[in-house]
Every structure is written in structure tokens, then in C-alpha cells.
C-alpha positions as CSV (number, residue, x, y, z in Angstrom):
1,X,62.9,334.1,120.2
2,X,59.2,333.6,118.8
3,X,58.5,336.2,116.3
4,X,54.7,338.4,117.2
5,X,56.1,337.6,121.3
6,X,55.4,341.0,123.0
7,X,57.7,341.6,126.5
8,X,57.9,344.7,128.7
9,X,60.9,345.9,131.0
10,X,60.3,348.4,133.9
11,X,63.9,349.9,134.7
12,X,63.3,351.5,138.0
13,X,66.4,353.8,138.3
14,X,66.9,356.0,141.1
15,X,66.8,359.3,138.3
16,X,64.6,357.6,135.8
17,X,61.8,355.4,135.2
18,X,61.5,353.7,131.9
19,X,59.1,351.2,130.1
20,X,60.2,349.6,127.1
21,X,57.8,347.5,125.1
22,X,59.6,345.1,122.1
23,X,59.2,342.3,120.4
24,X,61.5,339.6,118.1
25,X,60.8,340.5,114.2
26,X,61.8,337.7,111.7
27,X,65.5,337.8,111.6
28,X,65.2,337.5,115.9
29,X,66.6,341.2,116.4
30,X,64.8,342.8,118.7
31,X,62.1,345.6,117.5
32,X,61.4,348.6,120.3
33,X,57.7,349.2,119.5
34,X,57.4,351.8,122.4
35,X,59.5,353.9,125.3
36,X,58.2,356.0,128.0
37,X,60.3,357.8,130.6
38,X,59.6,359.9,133.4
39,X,61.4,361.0,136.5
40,X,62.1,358.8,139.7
41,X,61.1,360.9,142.8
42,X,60.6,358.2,145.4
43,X,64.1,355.7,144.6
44,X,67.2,356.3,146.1
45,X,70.3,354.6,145.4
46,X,68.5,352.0,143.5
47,X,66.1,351.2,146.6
48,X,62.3,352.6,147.0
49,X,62.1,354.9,149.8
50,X,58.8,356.0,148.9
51,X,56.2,354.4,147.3
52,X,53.1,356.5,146.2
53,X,56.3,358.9,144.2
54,X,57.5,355.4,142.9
55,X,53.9,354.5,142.0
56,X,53.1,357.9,140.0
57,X,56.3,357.3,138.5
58,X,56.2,354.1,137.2
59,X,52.4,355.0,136.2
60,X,53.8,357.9,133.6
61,X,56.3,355.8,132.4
62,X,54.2,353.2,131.4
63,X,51.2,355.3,130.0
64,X,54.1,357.1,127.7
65,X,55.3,353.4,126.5
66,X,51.2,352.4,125.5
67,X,50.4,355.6,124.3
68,X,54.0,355.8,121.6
69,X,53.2,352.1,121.2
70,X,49.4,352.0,120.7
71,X,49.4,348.8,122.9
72,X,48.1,347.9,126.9
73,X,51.0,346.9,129.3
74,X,49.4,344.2,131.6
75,X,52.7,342.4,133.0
76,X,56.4,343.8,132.8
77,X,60.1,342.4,134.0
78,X,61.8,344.5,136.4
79,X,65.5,345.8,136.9
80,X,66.8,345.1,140.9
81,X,70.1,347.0,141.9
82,X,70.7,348.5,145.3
83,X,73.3,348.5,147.9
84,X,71.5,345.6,149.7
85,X,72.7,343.1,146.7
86,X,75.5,341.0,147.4
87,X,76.3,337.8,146.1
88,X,77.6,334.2,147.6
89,X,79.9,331.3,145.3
90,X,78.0,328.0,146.4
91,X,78.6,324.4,145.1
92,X,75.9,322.0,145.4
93,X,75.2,317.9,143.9
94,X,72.3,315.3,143.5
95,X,72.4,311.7,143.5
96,X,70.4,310.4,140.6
97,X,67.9,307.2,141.5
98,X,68.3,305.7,138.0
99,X,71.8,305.4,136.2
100,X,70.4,303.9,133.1
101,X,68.8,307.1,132.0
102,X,70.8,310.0,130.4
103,X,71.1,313.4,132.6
104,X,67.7,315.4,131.7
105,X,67.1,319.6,132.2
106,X,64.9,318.5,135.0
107,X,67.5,316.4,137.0
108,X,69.3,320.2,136.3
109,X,66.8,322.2,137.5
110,X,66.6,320.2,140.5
111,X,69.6,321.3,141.4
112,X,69.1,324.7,140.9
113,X,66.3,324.1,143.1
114,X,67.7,322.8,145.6
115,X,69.7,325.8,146.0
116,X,67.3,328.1,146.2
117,X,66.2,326.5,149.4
118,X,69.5,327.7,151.0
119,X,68.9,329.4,154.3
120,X,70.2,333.2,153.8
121,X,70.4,335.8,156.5
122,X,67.2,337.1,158.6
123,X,65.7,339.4,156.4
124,X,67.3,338.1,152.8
125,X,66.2,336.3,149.6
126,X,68.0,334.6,146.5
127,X,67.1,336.4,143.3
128,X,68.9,334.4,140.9
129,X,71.3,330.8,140.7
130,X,73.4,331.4,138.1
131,X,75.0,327.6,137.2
132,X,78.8,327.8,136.4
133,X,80.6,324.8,136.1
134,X,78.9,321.2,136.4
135,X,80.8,318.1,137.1
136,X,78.9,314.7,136.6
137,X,80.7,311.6,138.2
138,X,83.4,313.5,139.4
139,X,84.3,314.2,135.5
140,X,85.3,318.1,136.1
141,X,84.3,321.1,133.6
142,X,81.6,319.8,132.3
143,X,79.7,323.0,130.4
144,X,76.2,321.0,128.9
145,X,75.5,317.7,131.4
146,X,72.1,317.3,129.7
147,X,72.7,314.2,127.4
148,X,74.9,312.8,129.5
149,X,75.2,309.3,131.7
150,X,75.8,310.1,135.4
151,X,74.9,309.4,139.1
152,X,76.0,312.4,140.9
153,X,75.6,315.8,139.5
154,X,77.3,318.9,140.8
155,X,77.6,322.5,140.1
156,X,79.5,325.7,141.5
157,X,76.6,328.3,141.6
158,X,76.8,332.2,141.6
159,X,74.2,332.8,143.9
160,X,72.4,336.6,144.2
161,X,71.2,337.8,147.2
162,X,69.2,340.8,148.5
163,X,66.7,342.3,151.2
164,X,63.3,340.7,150.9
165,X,61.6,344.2,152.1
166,X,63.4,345.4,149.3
167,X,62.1,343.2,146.4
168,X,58.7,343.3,148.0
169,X,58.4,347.4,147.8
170,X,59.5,347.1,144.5
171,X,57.0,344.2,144.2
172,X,53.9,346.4,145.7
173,X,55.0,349.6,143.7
174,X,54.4,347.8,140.4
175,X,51.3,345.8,141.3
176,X,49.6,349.3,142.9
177,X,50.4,351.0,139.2
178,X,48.2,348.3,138.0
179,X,50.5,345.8,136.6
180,X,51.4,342.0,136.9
181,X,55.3,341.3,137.9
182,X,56.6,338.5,135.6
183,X,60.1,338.6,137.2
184,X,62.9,340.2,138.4
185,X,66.0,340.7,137.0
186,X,69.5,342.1,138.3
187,X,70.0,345.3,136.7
188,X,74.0,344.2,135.3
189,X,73.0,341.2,133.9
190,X,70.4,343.2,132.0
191,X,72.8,345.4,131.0
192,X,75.5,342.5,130.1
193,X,72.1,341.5,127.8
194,X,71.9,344.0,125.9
195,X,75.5,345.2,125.8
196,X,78.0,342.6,125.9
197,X,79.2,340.2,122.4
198,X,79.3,336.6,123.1
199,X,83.1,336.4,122.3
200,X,84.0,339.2,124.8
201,X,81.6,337.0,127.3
202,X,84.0,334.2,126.3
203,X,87.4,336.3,126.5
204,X,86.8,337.7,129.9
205,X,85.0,341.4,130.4
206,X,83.9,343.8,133.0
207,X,80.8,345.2,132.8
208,X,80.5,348.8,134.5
209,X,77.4,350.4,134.8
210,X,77.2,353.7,135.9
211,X,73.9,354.3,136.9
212,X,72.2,357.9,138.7
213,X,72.5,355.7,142.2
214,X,74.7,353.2,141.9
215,X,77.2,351.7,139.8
216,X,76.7,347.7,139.6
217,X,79.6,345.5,138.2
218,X,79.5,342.0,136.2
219,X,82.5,340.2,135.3
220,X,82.1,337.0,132.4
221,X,84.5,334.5,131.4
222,X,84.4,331.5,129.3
223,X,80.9,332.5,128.4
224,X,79.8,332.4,132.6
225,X,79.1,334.8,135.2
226,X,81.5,335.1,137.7
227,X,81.3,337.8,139.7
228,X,78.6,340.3,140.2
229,X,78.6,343.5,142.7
230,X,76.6,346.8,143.3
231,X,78.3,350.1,144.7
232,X,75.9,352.6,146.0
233,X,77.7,355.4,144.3
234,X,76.5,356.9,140.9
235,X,75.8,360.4,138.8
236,X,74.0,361.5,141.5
237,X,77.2,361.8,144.0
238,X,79.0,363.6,141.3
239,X,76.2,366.0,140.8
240,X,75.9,366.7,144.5
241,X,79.4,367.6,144.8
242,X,78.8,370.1,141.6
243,X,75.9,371.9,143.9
244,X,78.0,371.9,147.3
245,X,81.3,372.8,145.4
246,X,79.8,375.4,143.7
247,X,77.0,376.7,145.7
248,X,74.1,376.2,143.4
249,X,71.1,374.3,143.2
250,X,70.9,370.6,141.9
251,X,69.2,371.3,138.9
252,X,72.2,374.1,137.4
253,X,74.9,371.2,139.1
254,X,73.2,368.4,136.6
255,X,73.3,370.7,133.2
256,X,77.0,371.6,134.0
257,X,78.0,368.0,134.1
258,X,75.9,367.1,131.1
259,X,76.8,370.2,129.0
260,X,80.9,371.3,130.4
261,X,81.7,368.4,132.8
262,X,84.8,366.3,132.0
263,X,86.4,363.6,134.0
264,X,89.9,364.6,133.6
265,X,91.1,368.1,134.4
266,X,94.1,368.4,132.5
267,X,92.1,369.3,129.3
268,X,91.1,372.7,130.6
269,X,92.4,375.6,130.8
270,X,92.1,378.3,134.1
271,X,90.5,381.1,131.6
272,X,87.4,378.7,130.8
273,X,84.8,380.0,132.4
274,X,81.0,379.6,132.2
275,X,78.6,382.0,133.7
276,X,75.6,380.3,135.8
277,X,72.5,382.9,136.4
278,X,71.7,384.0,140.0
279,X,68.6,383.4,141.8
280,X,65.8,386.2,141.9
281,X,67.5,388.7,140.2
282,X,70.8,387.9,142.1
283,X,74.3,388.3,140.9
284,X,75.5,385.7,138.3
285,X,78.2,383.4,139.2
286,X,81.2,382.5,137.0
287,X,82.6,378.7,137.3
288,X,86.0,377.7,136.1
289,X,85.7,374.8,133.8
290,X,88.9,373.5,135.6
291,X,87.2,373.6,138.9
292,X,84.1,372.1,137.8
293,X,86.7,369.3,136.3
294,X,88.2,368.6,139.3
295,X,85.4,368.2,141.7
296,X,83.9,365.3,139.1
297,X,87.4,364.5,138.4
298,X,88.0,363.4,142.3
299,X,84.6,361.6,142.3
300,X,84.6,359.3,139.4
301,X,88.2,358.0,140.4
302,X,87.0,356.8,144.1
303,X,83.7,355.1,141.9
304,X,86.5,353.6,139.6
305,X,88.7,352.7,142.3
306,X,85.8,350.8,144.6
307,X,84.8,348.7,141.0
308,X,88.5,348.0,140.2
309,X,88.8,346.7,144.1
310,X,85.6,344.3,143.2
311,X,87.6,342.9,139.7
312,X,90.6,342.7,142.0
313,X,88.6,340.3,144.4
314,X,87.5,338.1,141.5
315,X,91.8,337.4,141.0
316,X,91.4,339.0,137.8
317,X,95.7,339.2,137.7
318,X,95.5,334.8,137.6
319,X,96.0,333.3,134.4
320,X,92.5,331.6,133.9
321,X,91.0,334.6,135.0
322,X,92.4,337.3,132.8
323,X,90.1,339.6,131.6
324,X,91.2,339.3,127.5
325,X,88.0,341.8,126.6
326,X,89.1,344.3,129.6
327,X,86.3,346.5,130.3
328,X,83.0,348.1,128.7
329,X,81.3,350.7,130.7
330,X,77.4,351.9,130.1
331,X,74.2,353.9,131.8
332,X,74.0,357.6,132.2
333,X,76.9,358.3,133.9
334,X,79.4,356.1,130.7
335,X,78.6,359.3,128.8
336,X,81.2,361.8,131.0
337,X,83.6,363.3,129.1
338,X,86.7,361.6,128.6
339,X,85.7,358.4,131.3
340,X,86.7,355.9,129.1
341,X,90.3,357.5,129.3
342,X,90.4,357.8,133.2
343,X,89.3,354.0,133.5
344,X,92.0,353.1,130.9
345,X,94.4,355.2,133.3
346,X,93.3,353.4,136.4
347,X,92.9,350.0,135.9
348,X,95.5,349.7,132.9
349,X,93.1,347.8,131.0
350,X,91.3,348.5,127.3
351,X,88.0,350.3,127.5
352,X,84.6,351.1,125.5
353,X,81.6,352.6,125.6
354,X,78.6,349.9,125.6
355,X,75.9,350.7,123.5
356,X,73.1,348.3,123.7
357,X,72.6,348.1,120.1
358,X,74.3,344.4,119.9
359,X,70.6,342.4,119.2
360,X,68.5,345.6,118.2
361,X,66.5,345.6,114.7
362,X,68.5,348.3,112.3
363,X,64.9,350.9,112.4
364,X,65.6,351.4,116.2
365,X,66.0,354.8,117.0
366,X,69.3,356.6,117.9
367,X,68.0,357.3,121.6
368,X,67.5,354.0,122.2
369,X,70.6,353.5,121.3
370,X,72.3,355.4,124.2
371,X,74.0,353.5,126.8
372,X,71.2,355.1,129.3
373,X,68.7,352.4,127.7
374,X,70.9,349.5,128.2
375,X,69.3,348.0,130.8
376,X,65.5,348.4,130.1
377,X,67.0,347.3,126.4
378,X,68.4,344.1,128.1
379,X,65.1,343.2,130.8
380,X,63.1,343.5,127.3
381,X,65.7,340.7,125.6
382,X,65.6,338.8,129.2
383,X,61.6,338.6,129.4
384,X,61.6,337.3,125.6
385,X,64.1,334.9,126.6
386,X,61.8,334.0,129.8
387,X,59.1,333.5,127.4
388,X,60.7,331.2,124.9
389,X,61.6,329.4,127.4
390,X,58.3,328.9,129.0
391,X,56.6,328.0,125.4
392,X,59.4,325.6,125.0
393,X,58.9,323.6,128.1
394,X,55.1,323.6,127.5
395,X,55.5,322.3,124.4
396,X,58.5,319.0,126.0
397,X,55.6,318.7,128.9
398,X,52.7,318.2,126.1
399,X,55.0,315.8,124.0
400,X,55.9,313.9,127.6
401,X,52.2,313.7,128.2
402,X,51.4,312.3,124.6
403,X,54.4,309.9,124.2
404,X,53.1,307.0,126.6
405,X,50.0,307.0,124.8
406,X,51.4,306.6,121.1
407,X,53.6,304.2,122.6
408,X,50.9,302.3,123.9
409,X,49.0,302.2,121.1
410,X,51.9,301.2,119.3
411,X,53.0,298.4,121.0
412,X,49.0,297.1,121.2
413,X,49.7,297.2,117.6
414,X,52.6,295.8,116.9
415,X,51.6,293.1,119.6
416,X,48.3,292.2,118.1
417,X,47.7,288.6,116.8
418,X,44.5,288.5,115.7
419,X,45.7,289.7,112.2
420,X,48.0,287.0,111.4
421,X,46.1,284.7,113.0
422,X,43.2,285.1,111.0
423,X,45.1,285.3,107.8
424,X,46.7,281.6,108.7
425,X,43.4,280.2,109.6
426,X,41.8,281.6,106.1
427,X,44.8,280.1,104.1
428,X,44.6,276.7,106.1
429,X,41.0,276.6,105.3
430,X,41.2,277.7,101.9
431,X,44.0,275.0,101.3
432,X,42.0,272.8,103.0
433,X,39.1,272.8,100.7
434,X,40.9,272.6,97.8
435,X,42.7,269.6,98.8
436,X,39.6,267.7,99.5
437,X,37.9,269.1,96.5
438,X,40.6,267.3,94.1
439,X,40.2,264.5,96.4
440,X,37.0,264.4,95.8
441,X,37.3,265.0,92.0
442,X,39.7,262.2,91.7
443,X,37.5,259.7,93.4
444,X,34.5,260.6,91.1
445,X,37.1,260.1,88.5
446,X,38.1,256.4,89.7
447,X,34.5,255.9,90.6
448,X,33.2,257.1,86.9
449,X,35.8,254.8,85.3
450,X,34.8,251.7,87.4
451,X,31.1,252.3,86.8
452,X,31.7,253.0,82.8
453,X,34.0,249.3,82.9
454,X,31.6,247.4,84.3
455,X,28.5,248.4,81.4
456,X,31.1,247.5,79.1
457,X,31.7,244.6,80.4
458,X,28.2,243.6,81.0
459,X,27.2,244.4,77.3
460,X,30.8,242.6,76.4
461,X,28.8,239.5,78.0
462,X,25.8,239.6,76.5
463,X,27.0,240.5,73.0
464,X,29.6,237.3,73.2
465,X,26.2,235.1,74.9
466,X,24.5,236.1,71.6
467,X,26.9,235.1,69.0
468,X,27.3,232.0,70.7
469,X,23.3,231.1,70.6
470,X,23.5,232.2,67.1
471,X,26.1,229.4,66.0
């Protein structure tokens, strides 16, 4: 993640809004530089049902996040969930044109590409295709094909699906609070994000989060998403059975599940009582702390038992699919008394709590902390990740672009002639001229000697002619 990068999520929860601004510091932890919350009037069960409540909402939330941040929010990622998500296992292939290249991320996102172009049901749209495992020539298990040599690559996909009315109110509530929508994200793998270590991705783990509406599910192994569902149950249910079981109003049901609820009953005793005021002046009414147990208690085991069917349909009992990590459990509703006990009871396999402090900067605070942050925590990591991504494949497309040219130029040089050339003619020349310089010089020589032998021989001639005339 680039250090100074500055990413917003928008978890739209169906009790909560919240807008969380971060950013990478140095050591690439992720630094919360503002939060804002406010309540959710107009979402239920993790889908908008009203939008100017959803709009007002989102507006708090956001002015909360600038004002503890001292920054402007002009584009955010969002959280989906929602009974109308399902999702679809989908294998897909390409035939490559030219073998005598190496397998590149485009011929990849081709693929994925091609995918999205599925044809769902009337009224649905893909949200994400998640790649699993690729196979290139029929060579099986294949995690990273980029690099290799292949004709026909393949891939099992987990594909995400949901209502495209759906995605759009969400959509229209953000861009009518004034802000741009940079993506959207499914709530779990936010949460996974933010929650999850890459060995218990590895192992095998379930991901439960119990949100105020629903309670979405995310299985990994081998380091892959395999199975992802959404249950339209949450802490809401819970709390309406606290107000029709006891006969008071919502707001009294929600503080005795925060402050005296507990999710399994044997812990209390029948003299536990707790004493809840009356309305205008009216009579106040004692609760058993056992009772109040037992209506939660009755509640969270059908949530647990409807997730535990959904890990059930992934085969989680087969051998490769064995969940070695068994099971971490986060949101709001992961902070019930005792849960982590009940789903150790139920399902029979190990259990935590998920905070989402796995890739948080040590300064963050402790609320932040909580497991009802995970997923704006993890659709702040997602966005950064989004971004890196982006700057990265700007940055391959600028290189692409400059390559042929430096190539060019490269061969022209290395192709050239006229150096060589030039250098060849210079040296013939040069040799040349020095050849018919001492050519020269030695026929002066021969010349000079002949010219000086024939004086001498002249005055040779004469001087004998004299001495002869003198006898």
C-alpha cells in the first residue's frame, strides 16, 4: 500500500452508519485518521427501504468522519449485504491467439471478464468474480498462471450475485449525500479483510458476522474464497424478541441485551432479577435474568444453526475441505455474552472473537478496535488495495507505451552504419595518403640520387678531358 494514499469505507448497516477515513503509514499498517457513526433509520436487513432516512444518515456519518479527521470525503467504498445475495461456482477458459508469448494479467483479466458477461436472472447483477483455481493446458491447480506458457486458460470462479435495484438504491443514496461511489464491496469479505490471518485463510476458517440485520458467512481455504452466504437474521431479531417477550419497548429490549443478556441460560440463576422502569409513571417491571437468557438463548441457536447448514453445504466434513482454523465470529452481535461458547457447542469446532486489529497501526484507538468496526475497518484496507492497484497498472500501461519507442531507438542505433562506415573510409584514406606520400618520397629519393650521379659524372668527364689536354 502507497504511504500519504487516503481511502474512505461507508458501512451501511441496517443499525449503524459508519465512515471510516485511513490511510497506509510507513511500516503499511493501516492508520484510522477519522470515524463517524450515526444511526440507520431507512435500512432493513441490510437493504434500503428508504432513501431520504438512508441519505441523512449517511450525511451525519460522514460529516462526523471530516470533522474528527479535519479532511473532505469526496469518493468512499461501500459495504453490500442483504438477503438478495447469493452466490454461483462457475468455471470458465480462453484460447490464447499466440503460444509463443508467456500468460500475462491481461490474458487473466480477460477471463474474469468474460465472466462478468454471464447472463443472471431478470432483475440481477455480478458484484464480484472471485478466481479460485486456474488450470493452463489442462495442467490442474495452477495458483499464479501469469508467467507461464499456455494456450488454454481456465478457472473455477466464485461468482456474487445480487438485485440490481438493490445496488442501485444503495448507489443513489450515496451519490444524493454528495459523494462519488468508487466500488462496492461484499460486507464478509470486508470483514474477512480486516479480521482474518493469512495462515487461518490457508488452514481453512469460517468467518461469521453477526451484524444488526443479517449475519453473512465466508468460508477460506488454501488461501481462496470458497463459499460466501448472507442470512437475513441478526441483533435485531434477538432484540425484538426481548420487546415481545417482555413487553417493553425496543429501546429497554436493546440495553438489556447489551448490559444482562447472555447466550446461554445455564449461568443464571431464577433469583436474578433486574427491575426495568414503567412508562408514565407506571408500575416498574422486574425481568428474570434467566428468562431474558432464554429468549436470546433460543434465537442465536436457529442464527447458528442456519450458518452451520451453509458450512455444511460447502462439505466442510471432506478431507480437502476441513476447516483446520474452525471458526471466528465478529460485528455487533459477536459481543453476546458467552457466544463464542454456544458456537463451540453447536458446531463442535474451535472459536474466537475477531477483532479487526490484524493490519491496524498500534496508535488506533480501542473502539476501533471492537469487532463492530470490522467491516468499515476492512472496505478502508479494500479501497487502498483498489488503489494500489490502479497506480500499479498505470504505471505497466506507461512503461508498455514507452517500451516500443526505446526499443526503436535502440535498434536504429545499434543498426546504424554510418559510424563505422565513416571511420573505415577515414582510415582507408588516411592509409592511403601515407602510402603514396612514402611513394612519393622514395621516388624523389631515386630521382635526387640519379640527378646528383649524373653532375658527377659530367664533372668526372671534364676533369679527366683536362688532364688529358694538359699532357
Amino acid at each position: 500500500m502507497e504511504e500519504n494514499t487516503i481511502a474512505v469505507g461507508l458501512d451501511i448497516g441496517t443499525t449503524k452508519i459508519v465512515a471510516m477515513i485511513g490511510r497506509a503509514n510507513e511500516y503499511g499498517k493501516l492508520e484510522i485518521l477519522g470515524v463517524g457513526k450515526s444511526r440507520s433509520l431507512g435500512v432493513h436487513r441490510g437493504v434500503v427501504n428508504n432513501i431520504t432516512q438512508t441519505i441523512n444518515s449517511i450525511r451525519k456519518a460522514v460529516e462526523e468522519a471530516e470533522l474528527d479527521s479535519g479532511l473532505n470525503i469526496s469518493e468512499v467504498v461501500v459495504g453490500i449485504a442483504g438477503q438478495h445475495i447469493r452466490s454461483i461456482q462457475h468455471s470458465d477458459y480462453i484460447t490464447r491467439k499466440d503460444s509463443e508469448k508467456v500468460i500475462e494479467e491481461k490474458d487473466v483479466n480477460q477471463l474474469c471478464d468474460q465472466v462478468h458477461k454471464l447472463v443472471m436472472l431478470p432483475g440481477e447483477e455480478i458484484i464480484h468474480v472471485l478466481p479460485q483455481e486456474f488450470k493452463v493446458d489442462g495442467q490442474p491447480d495452477v495458483d499464479e498462471p501469469v508467467g507461464m506458457y499456455g494456450v488454454r486458460l481456465e478457472a473455477n470462479f466464485h461468482v456474487v450475485v445480487g438485485q440490481i435495484s438493490s445496488i442501485r438504491n444503495i448507489g443513489r443514496c450515496v451519490k444524493s449525500a454528495g459523494l462519488d461511489l468508487s466500488g462496492v464491496t461484499l460486507q464478509p469479505l470486508a470483514s474477512a479483510n480486516a479480521t482474518l490471518s493469512k495462515e487461518e485463510k490457508e488452514a481453512g476458517v469460517a468467518l461469521i458476522d453477526i451484524g444488526g440485520g443479517t449475519t453473512d458467512l465466508a468460508i477460506f481455504k488454501d488461501g481462496i474464497i470458497r463459499h460466501t452466504a448472507v442470512i437475513p437474521f441478526g441483533g435485531n431479531v434477538i432484540t425484538e424478541d426481548i420487546k415481545e417477550g417482555c413487553s417493553i419497548i425496543e429501546k429497554q429490549a436493546e440495553l438489556l441485551k447489551i448490559k444482562f443478556g447472555s447466550a446461554w441460560p445455564g449461568e443464571n440463576k431464577d433469583n436474578e432479577i433486574v427491575s426495568i422502569p414503567g412508562l408514565r409513571g407506571r408500575e416498574p417491571k422486574e425481568i428474570t435474568l434467566k428468562n431474558l437468557s432464554k429468549i436470546i438463548h433460543y434465537r442465536v441457536v436457529e442464527i447458528i444453526e442456519d450458518v452451520f447448514l451453509e458450512i455444511k453445504n460447502y462439505g466442510y466434513e471432506e478431507q480437502k475441505k476441513k476447516l483446520i482454523a474452525g471458526i471466528v465470529v465478529t460485528g455487533g452481535g459477536s459481543q453476546l455474552k458467552h457466544l463464542k461458547q454456544l458456537i463451540e457447542y453447536i458446531t463442535g469446532m474451535d472459536t474466537r472473537i475477531g477483532y479487526p486489529n490484524e493490519h491496524l497501526a498500534g496508535n488506533t484507538s480501542k473502539e476501533v478496535k471492537e469487532p463492530l468496526f470490522a467491516t468499515a475497518v476492512g472496505l478502508v484496507l479494500n479501497s487502498l488495495e483498489k488503489i494500489d492497484k490502479a497506480r500499479l497498472k498505470r504505471e505497466a500501461e506507461i512503461k508498455t507505451i514507452k517500451e516500443p519507442e526505446d526499443k526503436e531507438e535502440t535498434e536504429k542505433l545499434l543498426n546504424t552504419t554510418e559510424e563505422p562506415v565513416n571511420t573505415e573510409v577515414e582510415t582507408t584514406t588516411e592509409t592511403a595518403t601515407a602510402t603514396e606520400t612514402q611513394t612519393a618520397v622514395e621516388e624523389n629519393e631515386e630521382v635526387g640520387s640519379k640527378y646528383r650521379r649524373n653532375i658527377f659524372d659530367k664533372w668526372f668527364e671534364k676533369f679527366k678531358e683536362f688532364l688529358d689536354n694538359a699532357e
